[in-house]
FIZA-63187 format. One record per residue (C-alpha): residue in one letter; x, y, z. Coordinates in Angstrom, 3 decimals. Layout:
# residues N
<site r="A" c1="X" c2="Y" c3="Z"/>
...
END
This chain:
# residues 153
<site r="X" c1="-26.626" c2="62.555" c3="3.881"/>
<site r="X" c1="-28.997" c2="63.919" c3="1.263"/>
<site r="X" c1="-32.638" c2="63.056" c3="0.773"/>
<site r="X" c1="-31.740" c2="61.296" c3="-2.259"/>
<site r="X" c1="-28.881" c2="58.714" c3="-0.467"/>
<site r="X" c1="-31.435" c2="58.140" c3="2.525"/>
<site r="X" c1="-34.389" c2="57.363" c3="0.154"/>
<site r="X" c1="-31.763" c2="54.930" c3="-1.714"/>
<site r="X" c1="-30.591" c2="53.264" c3="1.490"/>
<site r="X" c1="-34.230" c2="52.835" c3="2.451"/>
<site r="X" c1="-35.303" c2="51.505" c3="-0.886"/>
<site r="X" c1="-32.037" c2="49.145" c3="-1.046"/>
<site r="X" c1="-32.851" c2="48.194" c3="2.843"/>
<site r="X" c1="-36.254" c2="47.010" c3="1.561"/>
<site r="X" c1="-35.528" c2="45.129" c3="-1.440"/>
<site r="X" c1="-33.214" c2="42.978" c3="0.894"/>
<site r="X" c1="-35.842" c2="42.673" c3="3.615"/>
<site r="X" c1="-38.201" c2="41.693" c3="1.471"/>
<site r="X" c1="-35.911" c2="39.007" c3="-0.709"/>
<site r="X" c1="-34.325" c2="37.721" c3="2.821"/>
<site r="X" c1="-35.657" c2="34.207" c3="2.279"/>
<site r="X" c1="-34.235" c2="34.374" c3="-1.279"/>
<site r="X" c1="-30.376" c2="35.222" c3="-0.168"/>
<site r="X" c1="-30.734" c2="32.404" c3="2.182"/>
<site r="X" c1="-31.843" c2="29.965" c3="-0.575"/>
<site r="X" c1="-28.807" c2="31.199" c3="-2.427"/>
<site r="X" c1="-26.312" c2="31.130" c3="0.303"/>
<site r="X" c1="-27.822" c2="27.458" c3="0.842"/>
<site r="X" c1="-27.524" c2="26.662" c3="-3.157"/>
<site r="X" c1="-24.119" c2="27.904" c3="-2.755"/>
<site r="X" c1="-23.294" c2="25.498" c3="0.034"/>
<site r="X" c1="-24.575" c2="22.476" c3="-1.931"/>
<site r="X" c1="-23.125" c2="23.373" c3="-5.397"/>
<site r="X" c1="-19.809" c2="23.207" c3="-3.378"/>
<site r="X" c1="-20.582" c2="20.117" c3="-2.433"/>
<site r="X" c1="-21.486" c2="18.518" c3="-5.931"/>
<site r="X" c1="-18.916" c2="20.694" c3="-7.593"/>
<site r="X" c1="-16.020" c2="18.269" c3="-4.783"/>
<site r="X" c1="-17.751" c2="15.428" c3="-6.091"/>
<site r="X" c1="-18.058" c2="16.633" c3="-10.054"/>
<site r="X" c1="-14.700" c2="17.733" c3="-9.965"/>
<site r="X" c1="-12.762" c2="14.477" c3="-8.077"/>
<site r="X" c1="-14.494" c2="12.085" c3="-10.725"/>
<site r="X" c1="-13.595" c2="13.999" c3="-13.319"/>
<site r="X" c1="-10.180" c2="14.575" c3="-11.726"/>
<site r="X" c1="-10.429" c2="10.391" c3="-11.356"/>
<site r="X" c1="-12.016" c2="9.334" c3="-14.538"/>
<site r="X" c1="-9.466" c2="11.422" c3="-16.749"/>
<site r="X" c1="-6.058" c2="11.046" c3="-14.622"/>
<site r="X" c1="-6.617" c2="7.864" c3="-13.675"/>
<site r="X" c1="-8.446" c2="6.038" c3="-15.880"/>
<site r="X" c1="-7.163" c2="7.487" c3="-18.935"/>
<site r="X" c1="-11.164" c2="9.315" c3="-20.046"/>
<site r="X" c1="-11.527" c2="11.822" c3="-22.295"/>
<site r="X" c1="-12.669" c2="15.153" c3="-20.653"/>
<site r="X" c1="-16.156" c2="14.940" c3="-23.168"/>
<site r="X" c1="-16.705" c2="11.866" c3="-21.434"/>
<site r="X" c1="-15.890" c2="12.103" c3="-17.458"/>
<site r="X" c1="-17.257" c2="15.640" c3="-17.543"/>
<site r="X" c1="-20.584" c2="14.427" c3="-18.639"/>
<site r="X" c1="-20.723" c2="11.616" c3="-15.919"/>
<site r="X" c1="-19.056" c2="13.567" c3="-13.305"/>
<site r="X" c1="-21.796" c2="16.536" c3="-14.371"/>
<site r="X" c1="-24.347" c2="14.313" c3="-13.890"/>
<site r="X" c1="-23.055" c2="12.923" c3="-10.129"/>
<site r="X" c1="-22.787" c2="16.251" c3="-9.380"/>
<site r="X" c1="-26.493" c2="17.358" c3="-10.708"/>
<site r="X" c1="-27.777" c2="14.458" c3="-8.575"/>
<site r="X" c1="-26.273" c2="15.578" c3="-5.293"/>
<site r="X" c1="-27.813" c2="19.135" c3="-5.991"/>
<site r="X" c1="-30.918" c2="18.175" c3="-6.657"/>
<site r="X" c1="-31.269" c2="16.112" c3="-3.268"/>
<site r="X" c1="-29.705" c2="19.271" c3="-1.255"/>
<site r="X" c1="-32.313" c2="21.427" c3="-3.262"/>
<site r="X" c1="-35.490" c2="19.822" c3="-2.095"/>
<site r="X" c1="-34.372" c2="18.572" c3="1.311"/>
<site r="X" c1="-32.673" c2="21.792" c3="2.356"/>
<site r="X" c1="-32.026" c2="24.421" c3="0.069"/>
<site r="X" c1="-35.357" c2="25.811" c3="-0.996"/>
<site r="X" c1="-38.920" c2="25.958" c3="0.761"/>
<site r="X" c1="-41.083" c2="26.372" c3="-1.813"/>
<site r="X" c1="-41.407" c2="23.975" c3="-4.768"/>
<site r="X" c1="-43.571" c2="24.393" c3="-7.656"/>
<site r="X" c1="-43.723" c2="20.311" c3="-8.401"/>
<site r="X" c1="-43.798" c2="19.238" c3="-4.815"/>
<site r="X" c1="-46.832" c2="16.885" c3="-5.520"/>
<site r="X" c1="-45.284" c2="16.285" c3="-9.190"/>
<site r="X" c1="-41.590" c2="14.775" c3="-8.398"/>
<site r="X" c1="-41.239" c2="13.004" c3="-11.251"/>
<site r="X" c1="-41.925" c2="15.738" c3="-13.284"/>
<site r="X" c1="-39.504" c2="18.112" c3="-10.661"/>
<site r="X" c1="-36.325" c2="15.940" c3="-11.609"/>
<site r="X" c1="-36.970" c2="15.843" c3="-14.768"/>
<site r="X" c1="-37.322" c2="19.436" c3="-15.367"/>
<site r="X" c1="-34.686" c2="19.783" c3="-12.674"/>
<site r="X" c1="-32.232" c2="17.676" c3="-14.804"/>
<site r="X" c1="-33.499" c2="19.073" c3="-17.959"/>
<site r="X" c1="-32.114" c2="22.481" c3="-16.783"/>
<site r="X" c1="-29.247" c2="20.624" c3="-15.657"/>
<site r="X" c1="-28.473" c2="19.102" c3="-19.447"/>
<site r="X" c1="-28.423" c2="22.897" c3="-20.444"/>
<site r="X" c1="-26.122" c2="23.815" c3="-17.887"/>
<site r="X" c1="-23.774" c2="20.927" c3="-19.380"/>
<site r="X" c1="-24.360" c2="21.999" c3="-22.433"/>
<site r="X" c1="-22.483" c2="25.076" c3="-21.366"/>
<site r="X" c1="-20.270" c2="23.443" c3="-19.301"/>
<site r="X" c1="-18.530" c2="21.723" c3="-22.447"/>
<site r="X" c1="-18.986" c2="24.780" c3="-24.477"/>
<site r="X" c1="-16.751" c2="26.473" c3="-21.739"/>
<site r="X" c1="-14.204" c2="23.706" c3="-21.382"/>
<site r="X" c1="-13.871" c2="23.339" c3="-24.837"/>
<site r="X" c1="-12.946" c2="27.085" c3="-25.122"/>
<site r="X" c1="-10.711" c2="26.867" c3="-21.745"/>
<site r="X" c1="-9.190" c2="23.552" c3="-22.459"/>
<site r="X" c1="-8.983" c2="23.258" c3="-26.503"/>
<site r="X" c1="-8.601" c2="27.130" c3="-27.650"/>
<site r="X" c1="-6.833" c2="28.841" c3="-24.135"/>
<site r="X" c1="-4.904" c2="25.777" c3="-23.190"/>
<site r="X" c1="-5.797" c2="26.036" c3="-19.377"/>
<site r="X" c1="-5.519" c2="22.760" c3="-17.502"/>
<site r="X" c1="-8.597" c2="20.401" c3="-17.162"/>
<site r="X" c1="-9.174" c2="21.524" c3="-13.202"/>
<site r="X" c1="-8.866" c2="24.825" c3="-13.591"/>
<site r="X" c1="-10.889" c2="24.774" c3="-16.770"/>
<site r="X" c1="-13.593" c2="22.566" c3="-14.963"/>
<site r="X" c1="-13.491" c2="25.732" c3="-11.760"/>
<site r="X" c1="-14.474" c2="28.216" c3="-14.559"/>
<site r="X" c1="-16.765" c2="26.599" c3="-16.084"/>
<site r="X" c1="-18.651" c2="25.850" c3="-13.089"/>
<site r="X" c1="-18.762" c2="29.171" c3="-12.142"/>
<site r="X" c1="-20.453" c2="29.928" c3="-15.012"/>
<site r="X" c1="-22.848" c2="27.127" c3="-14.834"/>
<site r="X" c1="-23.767" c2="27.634" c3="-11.687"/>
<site r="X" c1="-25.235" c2="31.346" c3="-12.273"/>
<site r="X" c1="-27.403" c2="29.659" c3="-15.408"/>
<site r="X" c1="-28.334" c2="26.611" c3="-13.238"/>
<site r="X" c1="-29.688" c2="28.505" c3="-10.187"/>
<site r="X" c1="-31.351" c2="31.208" c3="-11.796"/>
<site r="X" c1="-33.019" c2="29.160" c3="-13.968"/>
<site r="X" c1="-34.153" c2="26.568" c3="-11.278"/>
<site r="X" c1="-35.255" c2="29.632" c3="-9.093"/>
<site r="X" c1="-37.471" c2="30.893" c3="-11.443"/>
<site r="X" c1="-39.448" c2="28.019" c3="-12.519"/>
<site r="X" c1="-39.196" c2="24.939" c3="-10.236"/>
<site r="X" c1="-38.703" c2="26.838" c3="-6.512"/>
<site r="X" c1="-40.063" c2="30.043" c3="-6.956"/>
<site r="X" c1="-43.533" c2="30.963" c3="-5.436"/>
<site r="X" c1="-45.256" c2="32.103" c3="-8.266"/>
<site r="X" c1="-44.314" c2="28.789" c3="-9.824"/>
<site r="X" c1="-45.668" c2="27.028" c3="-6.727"/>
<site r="X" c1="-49.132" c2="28.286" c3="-6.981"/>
<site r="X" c1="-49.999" c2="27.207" c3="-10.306"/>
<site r="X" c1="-48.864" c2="23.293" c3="-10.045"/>
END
């Protein structure tokens, strides 16, 4: 190995040492975006196959099932610091402010899946969350659980 791979090893060693809590709080965020994407996707699998919704509709109520169960996971087990801890109010609704952005998205994309590329709702609704999730956790990160949030409120 050369002095330059070893010093790059080191360096990349580091940067994961020293963000260890933060891959955990993703791996967790992961964990309980699964969970509200099972329950954002089967009522919007319910609400449009079985009760005859449009997909504007029963994605914005099944988003918003789904954007409850995260936030729950999120301050009871995903993340350990929170910027609002003594502000909760003002937590979910920034929390669910982000979340209304991530929607936003979330329709832009099924629009452009469902309406323009002609891929079914479900799978649509998988891509899209993808997507949404990236926006949704980086943006929560930074300014409701991170700790240089959580020293000025």
């Amino acid at each position: 190995m050369t002095d330059t791979t070893v010093n790059s090893s080191r360096h990349a060693a580091a940067a994961i040492d020293s963000a260890g809590w933060r891959l955990l709080d993703a791996e967790r965020y992961f964990v309980a975006s699964l969970l509200a994407l099972g329950v954002d996707l089967a009522v919007f699998s319910c609400l449009t196959r079985v009760f005859d919704w449009s997909w504007l509709y029963a994605a914005t109520v099944a988003f918003s099932l789904g954007a409850l169960v995260t936030y729950v996971a999120s301050v009871k087990w995903v993340f350990k610091n929170r910027a609002f801890k003594r502000h909760p109010s003002v937590e979910l609704l920034i929390f669910f402010a982000i979340g209304v952005a991530g929607l936003g998205l979330t329709q832009l994309f099924l629009w452009i899946f469902i309406e323009k590329i002609r891929l079914p709702g479900e799978a649509s609704k998988l891509l899209a969350a993808g997507f949404t999730f990236l926006f949704n956790y980086s943006v929560r990160k930074m300014i409701l659980f991170s700790p240089a949030f959580f020293k000025k409120a």
